[in-house]
C-alpha positions in Angstrom: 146.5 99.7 62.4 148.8 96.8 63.0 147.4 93.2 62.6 145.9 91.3 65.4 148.8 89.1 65.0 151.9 91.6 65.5 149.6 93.6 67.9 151.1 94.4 71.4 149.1 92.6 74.5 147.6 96.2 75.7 145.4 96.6 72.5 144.4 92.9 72.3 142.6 93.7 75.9 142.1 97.7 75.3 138.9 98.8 73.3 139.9 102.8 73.2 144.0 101.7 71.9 142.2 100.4 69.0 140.1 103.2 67.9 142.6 105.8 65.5 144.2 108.3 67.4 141.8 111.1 66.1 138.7 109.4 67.8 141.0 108.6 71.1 141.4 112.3 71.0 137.8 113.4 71.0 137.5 111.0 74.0 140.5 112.1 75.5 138.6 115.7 75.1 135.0 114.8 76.8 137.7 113.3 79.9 139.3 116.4 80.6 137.0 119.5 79.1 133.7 120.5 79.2 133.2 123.9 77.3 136.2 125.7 79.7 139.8 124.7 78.5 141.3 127.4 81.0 142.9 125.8 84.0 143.9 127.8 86.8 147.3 126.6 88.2 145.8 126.1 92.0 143.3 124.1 90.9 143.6 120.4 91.4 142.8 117.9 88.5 144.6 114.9 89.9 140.6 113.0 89.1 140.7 114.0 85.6 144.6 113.4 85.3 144.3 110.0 86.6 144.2 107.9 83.0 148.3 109.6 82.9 149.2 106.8 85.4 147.0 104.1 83.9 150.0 103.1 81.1 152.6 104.1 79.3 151.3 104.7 76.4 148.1 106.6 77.7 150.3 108.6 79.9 152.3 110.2 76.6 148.5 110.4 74.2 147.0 112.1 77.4 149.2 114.3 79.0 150.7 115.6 75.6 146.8 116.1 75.0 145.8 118.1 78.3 148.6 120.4 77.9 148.6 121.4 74.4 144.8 122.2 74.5 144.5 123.8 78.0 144.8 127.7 78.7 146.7 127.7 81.9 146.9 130.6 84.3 149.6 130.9 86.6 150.6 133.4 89.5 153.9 134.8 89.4 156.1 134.9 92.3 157.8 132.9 94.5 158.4 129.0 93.7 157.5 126.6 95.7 159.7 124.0 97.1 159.2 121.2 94.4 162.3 120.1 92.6 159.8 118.6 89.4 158.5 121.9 88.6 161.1 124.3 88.9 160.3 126.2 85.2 156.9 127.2 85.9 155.3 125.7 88.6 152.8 123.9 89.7 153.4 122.3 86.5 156.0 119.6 86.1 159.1 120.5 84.1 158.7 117.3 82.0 155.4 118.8 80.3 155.8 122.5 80.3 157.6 121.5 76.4 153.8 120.8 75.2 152.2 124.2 76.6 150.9 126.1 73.8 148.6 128.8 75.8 149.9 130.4 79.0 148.5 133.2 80.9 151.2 135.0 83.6 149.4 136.9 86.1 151.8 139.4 88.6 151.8 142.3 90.7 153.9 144.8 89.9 155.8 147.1 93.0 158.8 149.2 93.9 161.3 147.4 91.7 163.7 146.9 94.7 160.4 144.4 96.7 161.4 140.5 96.5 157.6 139.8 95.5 158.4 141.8 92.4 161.5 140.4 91.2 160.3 136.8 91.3 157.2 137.9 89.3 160.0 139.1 87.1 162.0 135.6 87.8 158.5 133.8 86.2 158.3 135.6 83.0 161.6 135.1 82.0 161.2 131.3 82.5 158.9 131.2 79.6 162.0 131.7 78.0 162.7 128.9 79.9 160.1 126.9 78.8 161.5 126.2 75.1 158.2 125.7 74.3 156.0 126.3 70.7 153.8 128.8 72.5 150.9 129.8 70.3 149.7 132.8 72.8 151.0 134.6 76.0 149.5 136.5 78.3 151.2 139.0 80.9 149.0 140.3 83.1 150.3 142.7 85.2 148.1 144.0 88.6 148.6 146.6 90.9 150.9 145.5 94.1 148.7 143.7 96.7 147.5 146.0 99.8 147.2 149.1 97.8 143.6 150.3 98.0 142.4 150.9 94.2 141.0 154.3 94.8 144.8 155.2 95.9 146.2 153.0 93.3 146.5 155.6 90.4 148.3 158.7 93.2 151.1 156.9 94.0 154.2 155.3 91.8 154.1 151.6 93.1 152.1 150.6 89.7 154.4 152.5 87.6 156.8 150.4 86.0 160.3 152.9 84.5 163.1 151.6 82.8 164.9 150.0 85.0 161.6 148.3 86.9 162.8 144.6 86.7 159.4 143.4 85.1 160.6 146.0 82.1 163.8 144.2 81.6 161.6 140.9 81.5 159.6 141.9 79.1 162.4 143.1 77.0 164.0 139.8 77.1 160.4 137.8 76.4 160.0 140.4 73.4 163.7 139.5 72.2 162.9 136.3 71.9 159.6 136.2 70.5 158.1 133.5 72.4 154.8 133.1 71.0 152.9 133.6 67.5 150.7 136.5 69.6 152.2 138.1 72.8 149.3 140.1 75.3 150.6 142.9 77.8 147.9 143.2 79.8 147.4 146.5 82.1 145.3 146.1 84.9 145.4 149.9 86.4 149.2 149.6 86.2 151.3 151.6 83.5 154.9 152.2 81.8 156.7 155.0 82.4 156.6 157.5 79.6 158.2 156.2 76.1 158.5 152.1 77.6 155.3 150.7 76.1 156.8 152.6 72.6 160.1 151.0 73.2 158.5 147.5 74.3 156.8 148.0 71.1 159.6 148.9 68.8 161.8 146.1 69.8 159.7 143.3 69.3 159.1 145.0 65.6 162.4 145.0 65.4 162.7 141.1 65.2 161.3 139.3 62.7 157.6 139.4 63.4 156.8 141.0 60.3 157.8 137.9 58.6 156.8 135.1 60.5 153.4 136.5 61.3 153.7 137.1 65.2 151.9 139.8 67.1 152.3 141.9 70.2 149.1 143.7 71.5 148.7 146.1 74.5 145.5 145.4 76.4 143.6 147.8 79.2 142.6 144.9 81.2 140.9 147.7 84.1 137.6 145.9 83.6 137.6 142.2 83.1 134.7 141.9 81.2 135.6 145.0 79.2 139.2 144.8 77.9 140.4 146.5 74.9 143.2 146.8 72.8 145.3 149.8 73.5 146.2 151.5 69.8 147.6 154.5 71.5 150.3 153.8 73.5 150.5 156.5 75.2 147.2 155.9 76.9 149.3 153.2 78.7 152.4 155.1 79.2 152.3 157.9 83.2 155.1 159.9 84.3 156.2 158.9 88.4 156.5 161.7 91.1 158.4 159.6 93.4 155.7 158.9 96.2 155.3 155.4 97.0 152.5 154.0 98.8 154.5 151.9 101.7 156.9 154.6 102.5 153.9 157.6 102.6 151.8 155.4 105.2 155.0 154.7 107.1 155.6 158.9 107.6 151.7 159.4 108.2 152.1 156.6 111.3 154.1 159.6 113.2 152.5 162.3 112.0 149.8 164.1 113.9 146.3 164.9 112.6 145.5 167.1 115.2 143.9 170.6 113.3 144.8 174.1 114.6 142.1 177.0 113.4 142.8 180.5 113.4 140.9 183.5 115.3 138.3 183.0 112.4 137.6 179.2 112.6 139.5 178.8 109.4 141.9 175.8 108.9 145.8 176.3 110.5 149.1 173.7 109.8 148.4 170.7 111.7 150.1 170.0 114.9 153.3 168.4 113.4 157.1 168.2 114.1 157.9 168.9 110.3 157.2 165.5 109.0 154.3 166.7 106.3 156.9 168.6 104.5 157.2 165.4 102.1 154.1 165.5 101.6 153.3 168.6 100.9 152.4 167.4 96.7 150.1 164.8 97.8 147.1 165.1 96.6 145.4 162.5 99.3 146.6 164.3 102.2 145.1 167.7 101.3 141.8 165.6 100.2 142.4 164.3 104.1 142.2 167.4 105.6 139.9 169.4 103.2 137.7 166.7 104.5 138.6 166.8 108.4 138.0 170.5 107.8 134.4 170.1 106.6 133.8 168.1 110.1 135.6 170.5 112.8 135.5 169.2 116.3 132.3 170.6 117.9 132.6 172.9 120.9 129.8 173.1 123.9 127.8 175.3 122.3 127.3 172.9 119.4 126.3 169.8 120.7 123.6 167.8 120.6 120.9 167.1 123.4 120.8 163.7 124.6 117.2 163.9 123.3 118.0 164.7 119.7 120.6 161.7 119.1 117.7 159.4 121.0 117.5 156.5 118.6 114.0 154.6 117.4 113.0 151.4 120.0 111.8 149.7 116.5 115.4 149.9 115.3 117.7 147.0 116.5 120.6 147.8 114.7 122.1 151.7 116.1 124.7 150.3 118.1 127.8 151.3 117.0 130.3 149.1 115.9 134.2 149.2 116.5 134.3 150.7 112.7 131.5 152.8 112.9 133.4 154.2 115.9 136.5 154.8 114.2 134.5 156.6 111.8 132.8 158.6 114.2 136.4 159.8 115.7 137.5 160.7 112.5 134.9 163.4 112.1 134.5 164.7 115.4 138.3 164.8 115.2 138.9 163.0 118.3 142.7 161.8 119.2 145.2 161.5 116.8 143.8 159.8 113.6 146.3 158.8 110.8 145.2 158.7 107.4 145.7 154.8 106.9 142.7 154.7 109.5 140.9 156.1 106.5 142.1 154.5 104.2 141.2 151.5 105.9 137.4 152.7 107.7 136.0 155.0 105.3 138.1 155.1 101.7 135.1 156.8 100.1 135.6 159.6 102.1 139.0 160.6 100.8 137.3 160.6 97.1 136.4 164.1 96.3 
């Protein structure tokens, strides 16, 4: 420590200056962290970050500090409109050089959706970043507005060779970013033979030799996430059915169910429009179900005195949903099968 004769004004009148550096970094560790180092990008710290602004010379100790040691997740996508954090925002370009932990977090999609691309747009600027990443973590979701019990029967979380979050991964893996890379699959998967070839050319770099490591993890269940050894556990052939595009035909087609002489189940009332569909899986479950509950003739009904509801019960009034659900058993009108989706999913589950 310099003499109190050569010493600059600020640690003649600054107690913490003149402690050593590694006790000003214990301190600077009780300011900004309790036993959680992981910072979620939307959340504000501007009350712990305050001491950056207090000097110059706190403002380089403590922010190199606070970024080196915190795990920050970030969402992928689109950037906002702030020309100091244009690499990986919401964090300022002038300190994304100390990041050592990152966590990306996107949604994957039909390669061709803007959403998609700039989640593609954010991993590649950890290239970027040239920073001395330690660990990264890509976690990759299904696309937003899917239902999960859909999730896994159509393509949209099927990412093939040309899906532009493939080619970011390729280029990440090319350049080896970090001492330990994380693919995280959170009910999304690789085409068949991707995860192997995502595998094979990170190998093929020098991460034998200087100790780096990529790991596939099934991220389905938070609390439960494992490393994937097989990867072909992580790997599902498409079939060309996207979610979007199969709700958009089932918003013209007609649900209305012709029987037979013998009560048995006929085509629907359509104009053609189901031919597309005629491999899906969710629309058969739709009307194997619908089938189960035909509409009721005369005969069948139900006295007025049978349906009478309990006067100690307060709650039998029917609800807009519970209506909707009632129509889409007694098969009343025209019901598409995003109605189900959307009133009574665990119906479609057979």
């Amino acid at each position: 420590m310099p003499s109190s004769t050569n010493m600059d004004p600020i640690f003649e009148e600054d107690l913490l200056a003149r402690l050593p550096s590694e006790l000003r970094n214990m301190v600077y560790g009780e300011l900004f962290f309790n036993e959680d180092k992981t910072i979620h990008g939307n959340r504000k710290e501007q009350n712990k970050l305050a001491i950056f602004a207090t000097s110059r010379l706190y403002h380089h100790e403590t922010s190199s500090f606070f970024y080196a040691r915190s795990h920050f997740i970030l969402e992928g996508g689109p950037k906002p409109a702030d020309g100091a954090a244009t690499i990986l925002p919401p964090i300022s370009d002038r300190y994304v050089r100390y990041l050592k932990q990152v966590t990306i977090v996107v949604n994957t999609g039909h390669t061709s959706l803007p959403p998609v691309r700039e989640a593609a747009a954010t991993l590649t600027a950890l290239i970027d970043a040239e920073a001395s990443f330690e660990e990264v973590t890509i976690r990759i979701k299904p696309p937003q507005g899917i239902p999960m019990f859909s999730n896994s029967r159509f393509d949209d979380s099927i990412m093939d060779a040309n899906h532009s979050i493939v080619g970011a991964l390729e280029r990440i893996l090319s350049a080896q970013i970090a001492k330990i890379i994380r693919i995280e699959l959170c009910h999304t998967w690789f085409g068949p033979g991707i995860a192997t070839r995502l595998n094979d050319l990170f190998m093929s770099g020098p991460s034998t030799t200087s100790g780096k490591h990529l790991l596939f993890i099934k991220g389905d269940e938070p609390s439960q996430k494992s490393v994937i050894h097989d990867l072909s556990e992580c790997e599902r052939p498409g079939r060309g059915i996207y979610y979007r595009a199969t709700i958009n035909n089932w918003d013209n087609f007609d649900l209305t169910l012709n029987y037979d002489i013998d009560g048995r189940l006929g085509s629907p009332a359509s104009d053609g429009s189901f031919e597309s569909l005629v491999d899906l899986d969710i629309a058969s479950d739709a009307l194997e179900f619908l089938e189960l509950f035909p509409s009721s003739d005369e005969n069948d009904s139900i006295s007025d005195d049978e349906f009478t509801p309990d006067d100690d019960v307060e709650d039998d009034v029917m609800d807009e949903d519970d209506m909707d659900i009632a129509n889409l058993i007694s098969g009343e009108g025209n019901k598409t099968l995003e109605n189900m989706v959307t009133f009574a999913p665990h119906l479609l589950l057979v």
